[in-house]
SEKOL-281892 format. One record per residue (C-alpha): residue in one letter; residue number from 1; x, y, z. Coordinates in steps of 0.02 Angstrom, whole numbers, plus 32768, in hexadecimal, padded with zeros to 4 digits. Layout:
BEGIN
+--------+-----+------+------+------+
: residu : num :    x :    y :    z :
+--------+-----+------+------+------+
:      a : NUM :    X :    Y :    Z :
...
+--------+-----+------+------+------+
This chain:
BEGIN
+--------+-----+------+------+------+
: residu : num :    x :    y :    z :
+--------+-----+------+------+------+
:      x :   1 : 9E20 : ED89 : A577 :
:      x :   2 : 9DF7 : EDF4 : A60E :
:      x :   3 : 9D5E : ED8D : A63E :
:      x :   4 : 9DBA : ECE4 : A617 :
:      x :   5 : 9E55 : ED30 : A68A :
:      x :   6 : 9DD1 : ED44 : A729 :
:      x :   7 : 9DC9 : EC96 : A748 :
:      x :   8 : 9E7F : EC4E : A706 :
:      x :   9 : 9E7A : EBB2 : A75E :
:      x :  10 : 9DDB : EB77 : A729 :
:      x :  11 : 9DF2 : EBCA : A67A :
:      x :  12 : 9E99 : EB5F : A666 :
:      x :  13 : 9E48 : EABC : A6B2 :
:      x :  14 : 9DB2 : EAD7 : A62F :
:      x :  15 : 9E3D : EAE6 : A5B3 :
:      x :  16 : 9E9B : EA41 : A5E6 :
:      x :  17 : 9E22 : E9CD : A594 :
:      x :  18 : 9E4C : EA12 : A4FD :
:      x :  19 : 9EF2 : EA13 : A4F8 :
:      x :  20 : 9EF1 : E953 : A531 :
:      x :  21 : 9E9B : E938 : A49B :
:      x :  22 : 9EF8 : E999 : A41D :
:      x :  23 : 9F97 : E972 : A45F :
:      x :  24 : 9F5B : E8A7 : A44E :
:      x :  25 : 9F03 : E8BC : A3B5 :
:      x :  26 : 9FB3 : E91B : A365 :
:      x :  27 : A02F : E89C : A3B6 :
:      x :  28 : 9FC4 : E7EE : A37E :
:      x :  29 : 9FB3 : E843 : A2BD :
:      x :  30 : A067 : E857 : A2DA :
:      x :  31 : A095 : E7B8 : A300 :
:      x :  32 : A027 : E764 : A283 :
:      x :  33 : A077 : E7D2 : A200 :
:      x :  34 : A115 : E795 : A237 :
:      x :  35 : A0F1 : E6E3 : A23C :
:      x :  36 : A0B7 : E6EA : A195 :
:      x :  37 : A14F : E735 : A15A :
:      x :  38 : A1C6 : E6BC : A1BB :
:      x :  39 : A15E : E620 : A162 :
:      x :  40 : A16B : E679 : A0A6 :
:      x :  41 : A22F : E67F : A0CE :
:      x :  42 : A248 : E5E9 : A0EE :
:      x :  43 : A1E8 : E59A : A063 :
:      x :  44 : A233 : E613 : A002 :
:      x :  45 : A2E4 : E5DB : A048 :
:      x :  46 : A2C6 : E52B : A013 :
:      x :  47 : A30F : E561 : 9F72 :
:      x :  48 : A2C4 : E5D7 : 9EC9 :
:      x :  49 : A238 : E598 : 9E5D :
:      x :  50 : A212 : E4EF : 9E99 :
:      x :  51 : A1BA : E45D : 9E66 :
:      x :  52 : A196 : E3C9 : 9EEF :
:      x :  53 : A182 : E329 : 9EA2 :
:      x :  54 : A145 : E2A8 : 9F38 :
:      x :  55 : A133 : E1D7 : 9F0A :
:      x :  56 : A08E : E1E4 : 9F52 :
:      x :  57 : 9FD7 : E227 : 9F1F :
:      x :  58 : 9FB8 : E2BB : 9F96 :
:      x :  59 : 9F0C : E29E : 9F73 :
:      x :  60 : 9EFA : E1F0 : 9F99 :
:      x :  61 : 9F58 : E215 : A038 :
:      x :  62 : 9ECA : E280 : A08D :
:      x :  63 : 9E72 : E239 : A123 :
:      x :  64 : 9F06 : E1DC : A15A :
:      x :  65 : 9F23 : E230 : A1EF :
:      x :  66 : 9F8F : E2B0 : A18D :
:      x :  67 : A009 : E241 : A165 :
:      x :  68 : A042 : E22E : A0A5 :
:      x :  69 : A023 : E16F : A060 :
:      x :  70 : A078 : E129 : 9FE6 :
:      x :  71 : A00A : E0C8 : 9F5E :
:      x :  72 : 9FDF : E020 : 9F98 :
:      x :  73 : A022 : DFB3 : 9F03 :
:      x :  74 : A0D6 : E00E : 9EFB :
:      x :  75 : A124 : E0BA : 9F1B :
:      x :  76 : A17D : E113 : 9E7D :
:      x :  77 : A1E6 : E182 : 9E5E :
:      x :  78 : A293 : E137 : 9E2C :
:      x :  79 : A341 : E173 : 9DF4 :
:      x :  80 : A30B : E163 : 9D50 :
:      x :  81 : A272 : E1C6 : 9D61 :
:      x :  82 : A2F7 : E253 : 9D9F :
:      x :  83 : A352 : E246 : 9D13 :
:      x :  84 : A2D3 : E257 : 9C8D :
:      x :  85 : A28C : E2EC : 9CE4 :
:      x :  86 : A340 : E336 : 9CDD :
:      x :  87 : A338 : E304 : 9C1E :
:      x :  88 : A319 : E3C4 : 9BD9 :
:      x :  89 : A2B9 : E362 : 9B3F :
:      x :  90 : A246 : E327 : 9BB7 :
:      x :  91 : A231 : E3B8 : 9C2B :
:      x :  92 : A276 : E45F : 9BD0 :
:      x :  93 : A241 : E4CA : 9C5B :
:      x :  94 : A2AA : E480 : 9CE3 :
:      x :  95 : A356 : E4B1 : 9D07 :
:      x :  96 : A393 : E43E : 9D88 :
:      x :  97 : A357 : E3B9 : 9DEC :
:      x :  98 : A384 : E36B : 9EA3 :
:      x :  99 : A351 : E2C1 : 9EE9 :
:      x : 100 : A350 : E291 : 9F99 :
:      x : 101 : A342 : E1EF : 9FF5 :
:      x : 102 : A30C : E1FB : A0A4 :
:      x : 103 : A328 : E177 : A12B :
:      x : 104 : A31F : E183 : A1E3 :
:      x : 105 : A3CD : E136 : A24F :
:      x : 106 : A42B : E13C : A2F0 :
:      x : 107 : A4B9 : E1B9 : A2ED :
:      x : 108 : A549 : E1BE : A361 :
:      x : 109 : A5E7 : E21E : A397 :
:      x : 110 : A636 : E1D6 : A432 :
:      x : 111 : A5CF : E1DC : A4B6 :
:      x : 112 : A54D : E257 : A46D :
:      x : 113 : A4A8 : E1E5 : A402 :
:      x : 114 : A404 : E235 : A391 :
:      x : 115 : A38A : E1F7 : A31F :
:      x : 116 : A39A : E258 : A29B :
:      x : 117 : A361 : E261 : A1E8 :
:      x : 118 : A3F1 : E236 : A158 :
:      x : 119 : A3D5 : E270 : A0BC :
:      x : 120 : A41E : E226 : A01B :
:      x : 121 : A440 : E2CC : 9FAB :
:      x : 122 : A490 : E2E5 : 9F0F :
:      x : 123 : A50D : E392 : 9ED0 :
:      x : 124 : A47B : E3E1 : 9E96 :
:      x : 125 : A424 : E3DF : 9F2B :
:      x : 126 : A47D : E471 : 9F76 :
:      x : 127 : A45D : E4EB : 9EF7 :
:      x : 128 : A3A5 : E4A9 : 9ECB :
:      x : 129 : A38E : E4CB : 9F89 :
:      x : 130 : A3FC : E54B : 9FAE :
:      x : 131 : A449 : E4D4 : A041 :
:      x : 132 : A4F7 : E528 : A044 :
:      x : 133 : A582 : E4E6 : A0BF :
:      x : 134 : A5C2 : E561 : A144 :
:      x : 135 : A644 : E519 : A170 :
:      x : 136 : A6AF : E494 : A0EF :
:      x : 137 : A64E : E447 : A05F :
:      x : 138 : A5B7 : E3E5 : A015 :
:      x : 139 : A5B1 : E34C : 9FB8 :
:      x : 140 : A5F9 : E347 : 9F21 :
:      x : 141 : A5EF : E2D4 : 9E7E :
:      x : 142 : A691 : E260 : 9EAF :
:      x : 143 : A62A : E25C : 9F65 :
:      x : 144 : A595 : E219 : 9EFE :
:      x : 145 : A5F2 : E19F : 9E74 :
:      x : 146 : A678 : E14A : 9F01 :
:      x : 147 : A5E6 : E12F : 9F7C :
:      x : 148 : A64C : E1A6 : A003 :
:      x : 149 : A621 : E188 : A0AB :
:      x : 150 : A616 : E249 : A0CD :
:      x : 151 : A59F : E2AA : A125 :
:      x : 152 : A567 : E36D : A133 :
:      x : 153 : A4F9 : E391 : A1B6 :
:      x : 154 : A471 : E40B : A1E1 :
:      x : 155 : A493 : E47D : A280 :
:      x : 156 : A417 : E42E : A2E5 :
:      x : 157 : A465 : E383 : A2BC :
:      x : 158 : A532 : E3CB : A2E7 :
:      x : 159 : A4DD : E41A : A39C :
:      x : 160 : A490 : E371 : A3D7 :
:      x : 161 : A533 : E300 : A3A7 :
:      x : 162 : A5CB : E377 : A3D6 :
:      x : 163 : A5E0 : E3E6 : A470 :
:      x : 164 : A5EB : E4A5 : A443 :
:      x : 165 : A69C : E4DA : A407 :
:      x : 166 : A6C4 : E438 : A3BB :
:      x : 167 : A6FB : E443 : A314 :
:      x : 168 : A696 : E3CB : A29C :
:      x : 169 : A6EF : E3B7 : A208 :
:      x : 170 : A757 : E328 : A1F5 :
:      x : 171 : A710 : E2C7 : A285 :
:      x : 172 : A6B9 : E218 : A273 :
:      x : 173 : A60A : E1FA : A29D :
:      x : 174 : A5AA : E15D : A29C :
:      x : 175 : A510 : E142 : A235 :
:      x : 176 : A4AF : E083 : A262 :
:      x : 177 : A565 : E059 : A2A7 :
:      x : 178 : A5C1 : E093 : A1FB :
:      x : 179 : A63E : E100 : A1F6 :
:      x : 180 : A634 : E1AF : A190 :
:      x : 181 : A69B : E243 : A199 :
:      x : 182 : A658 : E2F9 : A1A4 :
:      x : 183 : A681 : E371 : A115 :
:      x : 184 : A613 : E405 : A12F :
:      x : 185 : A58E : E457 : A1A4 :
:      x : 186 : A506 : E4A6 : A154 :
:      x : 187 : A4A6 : E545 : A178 :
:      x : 188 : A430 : E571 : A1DB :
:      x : 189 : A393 : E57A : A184 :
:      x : 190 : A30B : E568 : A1FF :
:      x : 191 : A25B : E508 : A206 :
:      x : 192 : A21B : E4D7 : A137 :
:      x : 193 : A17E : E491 : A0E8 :
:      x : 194 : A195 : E3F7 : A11E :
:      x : 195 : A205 : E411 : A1E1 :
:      x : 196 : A29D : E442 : A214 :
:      x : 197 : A336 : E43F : A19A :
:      x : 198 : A3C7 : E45D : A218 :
:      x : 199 : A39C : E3AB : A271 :
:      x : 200 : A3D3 : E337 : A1CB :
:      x : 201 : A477 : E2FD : A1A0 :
:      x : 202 : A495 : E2F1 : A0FE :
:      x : 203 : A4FD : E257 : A08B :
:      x : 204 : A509 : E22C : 9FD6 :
:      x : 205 : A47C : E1FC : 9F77 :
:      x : 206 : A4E0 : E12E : 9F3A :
:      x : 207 : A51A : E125 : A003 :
:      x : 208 : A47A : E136 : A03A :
:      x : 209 : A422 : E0D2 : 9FCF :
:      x : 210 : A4AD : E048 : 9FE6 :
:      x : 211 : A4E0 : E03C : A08F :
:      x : 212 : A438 : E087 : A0FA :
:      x : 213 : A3A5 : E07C : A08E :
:      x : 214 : A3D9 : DFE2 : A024 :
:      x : 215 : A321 : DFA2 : A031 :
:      x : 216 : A2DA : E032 : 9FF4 :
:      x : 217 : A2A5 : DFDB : 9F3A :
:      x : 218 : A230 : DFC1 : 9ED5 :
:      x : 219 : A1ED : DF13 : 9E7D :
:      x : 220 : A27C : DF31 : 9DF7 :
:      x : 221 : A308 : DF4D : 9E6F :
:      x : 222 : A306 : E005 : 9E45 :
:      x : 223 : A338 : E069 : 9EC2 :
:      x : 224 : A2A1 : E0F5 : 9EF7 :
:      x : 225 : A2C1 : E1A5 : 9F23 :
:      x : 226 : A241 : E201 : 9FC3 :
:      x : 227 : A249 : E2A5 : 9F69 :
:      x : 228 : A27B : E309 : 9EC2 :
:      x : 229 : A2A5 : E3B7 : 9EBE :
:      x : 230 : A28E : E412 : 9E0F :
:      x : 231 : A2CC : E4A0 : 9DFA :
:      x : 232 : A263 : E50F : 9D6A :
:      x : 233 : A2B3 : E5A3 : 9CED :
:      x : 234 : A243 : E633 : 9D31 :
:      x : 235 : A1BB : E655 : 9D9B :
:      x : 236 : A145 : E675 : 9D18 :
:      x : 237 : A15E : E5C7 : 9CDA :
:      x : 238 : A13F : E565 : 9D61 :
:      x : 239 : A08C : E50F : 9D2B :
:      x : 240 : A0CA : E4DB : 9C7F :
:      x : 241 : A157 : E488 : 9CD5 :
:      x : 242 : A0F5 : E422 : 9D57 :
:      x : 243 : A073 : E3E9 : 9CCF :
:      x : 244 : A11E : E3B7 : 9C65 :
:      x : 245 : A165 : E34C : 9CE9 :
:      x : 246 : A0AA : E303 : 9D30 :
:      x : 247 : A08C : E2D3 : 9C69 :
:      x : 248 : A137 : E26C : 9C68 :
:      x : 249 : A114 : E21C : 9D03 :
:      x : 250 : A076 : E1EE : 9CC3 :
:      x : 251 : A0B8 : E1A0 : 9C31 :
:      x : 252 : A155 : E142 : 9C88 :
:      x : 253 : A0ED : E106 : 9D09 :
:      x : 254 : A061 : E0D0 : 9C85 :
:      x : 255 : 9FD4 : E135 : 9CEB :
:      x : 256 : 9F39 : E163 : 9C69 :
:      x : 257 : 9ED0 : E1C5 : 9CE0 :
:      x : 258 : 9EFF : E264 : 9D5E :
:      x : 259 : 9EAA : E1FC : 9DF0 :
:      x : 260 : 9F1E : E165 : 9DEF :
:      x : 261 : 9FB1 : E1D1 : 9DFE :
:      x : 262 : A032 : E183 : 9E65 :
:      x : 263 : A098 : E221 : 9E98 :
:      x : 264 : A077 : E2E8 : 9EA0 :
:      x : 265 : A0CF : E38A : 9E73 :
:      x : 266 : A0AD : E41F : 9EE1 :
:      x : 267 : A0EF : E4BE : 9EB9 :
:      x : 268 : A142 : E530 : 9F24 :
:      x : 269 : A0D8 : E5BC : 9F10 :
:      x : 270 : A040 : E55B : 9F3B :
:      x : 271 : A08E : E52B : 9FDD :
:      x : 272 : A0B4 : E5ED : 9FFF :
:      x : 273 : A00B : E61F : 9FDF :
:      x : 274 : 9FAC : E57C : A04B :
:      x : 275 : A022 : E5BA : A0DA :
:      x : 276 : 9FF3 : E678 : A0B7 :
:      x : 277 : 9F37 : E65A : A0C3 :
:      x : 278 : 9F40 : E5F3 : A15C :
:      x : 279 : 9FA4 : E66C : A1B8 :
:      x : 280 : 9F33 : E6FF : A16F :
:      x : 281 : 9EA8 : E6AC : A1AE :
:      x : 282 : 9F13 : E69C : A256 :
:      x : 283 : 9F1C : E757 : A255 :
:      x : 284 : 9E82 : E783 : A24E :
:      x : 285 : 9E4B : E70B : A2E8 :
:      x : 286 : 9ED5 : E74B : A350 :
:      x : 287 : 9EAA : E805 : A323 :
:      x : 288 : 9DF3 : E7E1 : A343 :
:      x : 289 : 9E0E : E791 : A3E8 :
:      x : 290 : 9E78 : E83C : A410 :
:      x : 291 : 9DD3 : E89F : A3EF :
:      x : 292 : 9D73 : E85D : A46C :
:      x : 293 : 9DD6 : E8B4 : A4E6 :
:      x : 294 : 9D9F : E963 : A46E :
:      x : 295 : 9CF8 : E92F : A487 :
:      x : 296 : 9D10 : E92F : A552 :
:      x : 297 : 9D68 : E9D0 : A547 :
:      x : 298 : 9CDA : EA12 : A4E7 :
:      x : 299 : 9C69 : E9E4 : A566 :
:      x : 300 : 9CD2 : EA3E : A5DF :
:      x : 301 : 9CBB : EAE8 : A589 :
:      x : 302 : 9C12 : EAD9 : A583 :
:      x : 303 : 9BFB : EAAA : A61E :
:      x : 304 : 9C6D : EB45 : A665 :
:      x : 305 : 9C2D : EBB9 : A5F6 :
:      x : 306 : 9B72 : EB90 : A63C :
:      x : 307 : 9BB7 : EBB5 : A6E6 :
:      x : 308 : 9C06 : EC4D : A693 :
:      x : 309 : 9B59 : EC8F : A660 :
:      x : 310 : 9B00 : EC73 : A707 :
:      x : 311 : 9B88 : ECE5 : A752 :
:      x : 312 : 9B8A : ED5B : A6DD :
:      x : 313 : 9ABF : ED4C : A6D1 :
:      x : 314 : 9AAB : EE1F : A710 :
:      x : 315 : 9B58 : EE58 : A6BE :
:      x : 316 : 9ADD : EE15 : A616 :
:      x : 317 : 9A56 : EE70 : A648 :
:      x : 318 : 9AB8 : EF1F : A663 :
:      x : 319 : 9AFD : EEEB : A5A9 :
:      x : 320 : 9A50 : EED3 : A577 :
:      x : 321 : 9A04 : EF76 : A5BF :
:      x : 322 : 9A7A : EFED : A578 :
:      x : 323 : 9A73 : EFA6 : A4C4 :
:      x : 324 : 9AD2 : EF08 : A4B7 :
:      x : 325 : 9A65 : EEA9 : A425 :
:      x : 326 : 9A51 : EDED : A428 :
:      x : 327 : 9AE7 : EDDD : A3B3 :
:      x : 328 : 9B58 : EE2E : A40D :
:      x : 329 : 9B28 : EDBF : A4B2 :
:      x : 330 : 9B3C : ED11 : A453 :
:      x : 331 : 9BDA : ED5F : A407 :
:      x : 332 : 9C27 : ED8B : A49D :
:      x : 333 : 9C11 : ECD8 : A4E3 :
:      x : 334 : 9C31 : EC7A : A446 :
:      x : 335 : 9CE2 : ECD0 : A433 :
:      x : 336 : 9D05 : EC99 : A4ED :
:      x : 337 : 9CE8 : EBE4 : A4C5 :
:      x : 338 : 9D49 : EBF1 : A422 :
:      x : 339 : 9DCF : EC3F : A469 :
:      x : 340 : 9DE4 : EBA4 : A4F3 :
:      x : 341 : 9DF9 : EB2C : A480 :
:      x : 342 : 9E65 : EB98 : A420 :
:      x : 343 : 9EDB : EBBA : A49F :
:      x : 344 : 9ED5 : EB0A : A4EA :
:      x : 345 : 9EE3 : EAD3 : A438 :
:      x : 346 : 9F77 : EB1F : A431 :
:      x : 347 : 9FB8 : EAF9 : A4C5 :
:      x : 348 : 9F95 : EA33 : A47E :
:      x : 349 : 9FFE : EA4B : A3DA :
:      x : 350 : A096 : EA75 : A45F :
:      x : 351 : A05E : E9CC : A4CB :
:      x : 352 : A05A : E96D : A420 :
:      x : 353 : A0F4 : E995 : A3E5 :
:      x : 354 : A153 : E960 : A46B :
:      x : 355 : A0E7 : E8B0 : A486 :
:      x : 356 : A124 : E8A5 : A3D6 :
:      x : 357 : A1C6 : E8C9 : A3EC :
:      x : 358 : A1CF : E85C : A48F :
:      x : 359 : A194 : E7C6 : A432 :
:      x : 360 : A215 : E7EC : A3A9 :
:      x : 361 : A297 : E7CD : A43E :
:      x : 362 : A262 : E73C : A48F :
:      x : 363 : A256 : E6DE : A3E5 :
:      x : 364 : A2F8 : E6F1 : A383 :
:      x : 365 : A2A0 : E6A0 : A2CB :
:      x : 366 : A205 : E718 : A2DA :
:      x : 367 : A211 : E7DE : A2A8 :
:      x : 368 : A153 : E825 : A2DD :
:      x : 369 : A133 : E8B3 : A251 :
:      x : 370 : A0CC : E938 : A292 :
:      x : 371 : A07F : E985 : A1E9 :
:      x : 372 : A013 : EA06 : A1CA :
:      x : 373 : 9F7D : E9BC : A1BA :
:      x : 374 : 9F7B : E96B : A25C :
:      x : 375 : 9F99 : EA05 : A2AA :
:      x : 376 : 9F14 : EA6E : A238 :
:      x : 377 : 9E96 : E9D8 : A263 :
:      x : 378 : 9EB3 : E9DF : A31F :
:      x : 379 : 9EAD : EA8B : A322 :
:      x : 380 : 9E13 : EA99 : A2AA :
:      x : 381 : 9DC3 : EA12 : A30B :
:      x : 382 : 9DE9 : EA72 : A3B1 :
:      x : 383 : 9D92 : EB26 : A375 :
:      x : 384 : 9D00 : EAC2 : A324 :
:      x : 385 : 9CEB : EA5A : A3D8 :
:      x : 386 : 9D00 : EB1E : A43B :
:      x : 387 : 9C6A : EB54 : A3B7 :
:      x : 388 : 9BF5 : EAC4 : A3D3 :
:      x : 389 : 9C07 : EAB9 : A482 :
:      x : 390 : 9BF3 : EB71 : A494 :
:      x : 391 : 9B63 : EB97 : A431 :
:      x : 392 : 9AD6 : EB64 : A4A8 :
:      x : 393 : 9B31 : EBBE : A54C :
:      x : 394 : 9B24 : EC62 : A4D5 :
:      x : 395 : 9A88 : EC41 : A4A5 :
:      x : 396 : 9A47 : EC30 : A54D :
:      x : 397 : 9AB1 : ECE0 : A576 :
:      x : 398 : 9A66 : ED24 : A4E4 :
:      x : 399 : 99A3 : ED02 : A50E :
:      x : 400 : 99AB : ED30 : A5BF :
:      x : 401 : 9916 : EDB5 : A5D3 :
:      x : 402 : 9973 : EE57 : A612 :
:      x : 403 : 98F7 : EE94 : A68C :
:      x : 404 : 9927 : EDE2 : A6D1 :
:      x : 405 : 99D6 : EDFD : A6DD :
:      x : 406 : 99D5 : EE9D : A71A :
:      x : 407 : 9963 : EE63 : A7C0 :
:      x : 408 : 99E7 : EDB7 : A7C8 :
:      x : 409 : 9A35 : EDC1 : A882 :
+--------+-----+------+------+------+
């Protein structure tokens, strides 16, 4: 510490590298970790054990720009495809299930107009996706079997149509130039698997279908639903219920083999763990772009620690000649290094934490979590760049020929 303390500017500069790196490789861990927990939530928040079914083959779908297809000789999935996957004969494992119709229409209150998405949802809907109101209620069975032009609308949705303070219950809105009435405000639930939640306005399932999606058919006249939420009994049985309710589609729809599949069931947990890889792999990218700046900082200790031994070149020598061994040279040199990185390494957990913590503020949906193992791996990653870099300066100390030393200057 004595012989780092003689030069304290240039010791702390030597140091700086490395805490730039650990304090960037500590914060962008941080932030991926938290990311990944903020997208886990909000699948999660989409409602317990769930089963997706979708009127189109995901399969079939790929290469089309990312968009989802529907088959080209008709789309499925009807009303009465939802009710015999609510039949517990057909489908013992599932407990519940939602439909939803989704159209896309002008809404309006006085002078304030969006595009937003309506959604035609039935009771179940708010406990299959835990979609509670905040303030008043959500649609209810009457709402469903009188057709009720009612409406319950996201956040999102209540913030672009009415200034702030206005109280939204009870006022009229216009949907495509009709007339419904607001009865509840949902939640705030944040982005989901497939966008934002808090920008749709929600209706009843018959109004919908009736009044803004009346075209929405198929070759029977049987009205077709965009989505089916199925709720399952337990985690544990989640598999046995998708391969219950693909086996029934199969057979209403009169499909023999998997390919020709006209619609797909994704499971919930699959979705958690697609999203948990890619932002994993995220992670890692981020944290390995952090290291670079390690490597630079390792560089710098090297490089100081070389000008450190041409210095120091006689006080070796006087080492040397009255008994220092080899050992005890590279030692003595190796610890310096070590101990930079150390300290600065140190110092970089400190920086980290608050470029965590500073992100955390500026973004009111992400939490960064600083764990452990970020800050062992920085840390770890900081001593092991100190050794490296300082193993050839203390070398070089270490071989100098004493007799040399002794004459240098």
């Amino acid at each position: 510490m004595r012989g780092l303390s003689a030069n304290k500017l240039r010791s702390a500069l030597t140091m700086l590298g490395i805490i730039i790196g650990v304090g960037a490789v500590i914060t962008l861990l941080s932030v991926g970790e938290g990311v990944q927990n903020l997208i886990t939530s909000q699948l999660q928040s989409a409602g317990t054990n769930l089963l997706i079914v979708l009127p189109v083959n995901i399969d079939d779908s790929a290469g089309q720009g990312g968009q989802f297809q529907t088959r080209s000789f008709e789309p499925s999935l009807t009303l009465s495809d939802l009710q015999a996957v609510r039949d517990p004969f057909n489908v013992p494992d599932v407990v519940a299930a939602a439909p939803e119709v989704d159209t896309r229409s002008t809404v309006s209150y006085q002078k304030n107009s969006a595009s937003l998405q309506i959604s035609g949802v039935t009771p179940e809907y708010e406990t299959v996706r835990n979609s509670r109101a905040d303030i008043g209620a959500f649609i209810s069975q009457q709402d469903v079997d009188t057709r009720a032009r009612v409406v319950v609308l996201g956040v999102r949705a209540m913030e672009r149509l009415f200034e702030p303070g206005d109280y939204p219950i009870g006022r009229t809105i216009k949907i495509d130039r009709i007339p419904f009435t607001v009865i509840g405000v949902l939640e705030e639930k944040g982005g989901g698997a497939f966008g934002s939640e808090d920008d749709i306005i929600y209706a009843p399932l018959s109004t919908v279908q009736e009044r803004l999606a009346p075209n929405l058919r198929n070759s029977r006249g049987e009205p077709l639903l965009s989505v089916v939420y199925a709720q399952v009994v337990s985690e544990d049985r989640m598999s046995e219920a998708r391969t219950q309710i693909e086996d029934l589609l199969r057979v209403r729809h009169n499909i023999q083999f998997r390919d020709d599949d006209d619609f797909s069931v994704i499971n919930q947990a699959d979705l958690i763990a697609i999203f948990g890889q890619i932002t994993g792999v995220l992670t890692i990218f981020l944290g390995a772009i952090a290291a670079i700046s390690l490597l630079v900082g390792g560089i710098g200790i090297m490089n100081i620690m070389l000008v450190s031994v041409t210095e120091r070149t006689r006080e070796i020598g006087i080492r040397k000649a009255v008994g220092a061994r080899r050992k005890d040279i590279l030692s003595q040199f190796l610890i310096e290094a070590v101990v930079l990185s150390l300290i600065g390494g140190l110092c970089g957990i400190l920086l980290g934490w608050a470029g965590a913590m500073l992100i955390s503020q500026l973004q009111s949906d992400l939490t960064a979590v600083v764990t452990i193992q970020s800050i062992a791996l920085a840390v770890g990653f900081s001593a092991a760049v100190g050794l490296f870099f300082g193993i050839y300066p203390a070398t070089r100390a270490a071989s100098l020929n004493p007799i040399d030393a002794l004459r240098y200057e």
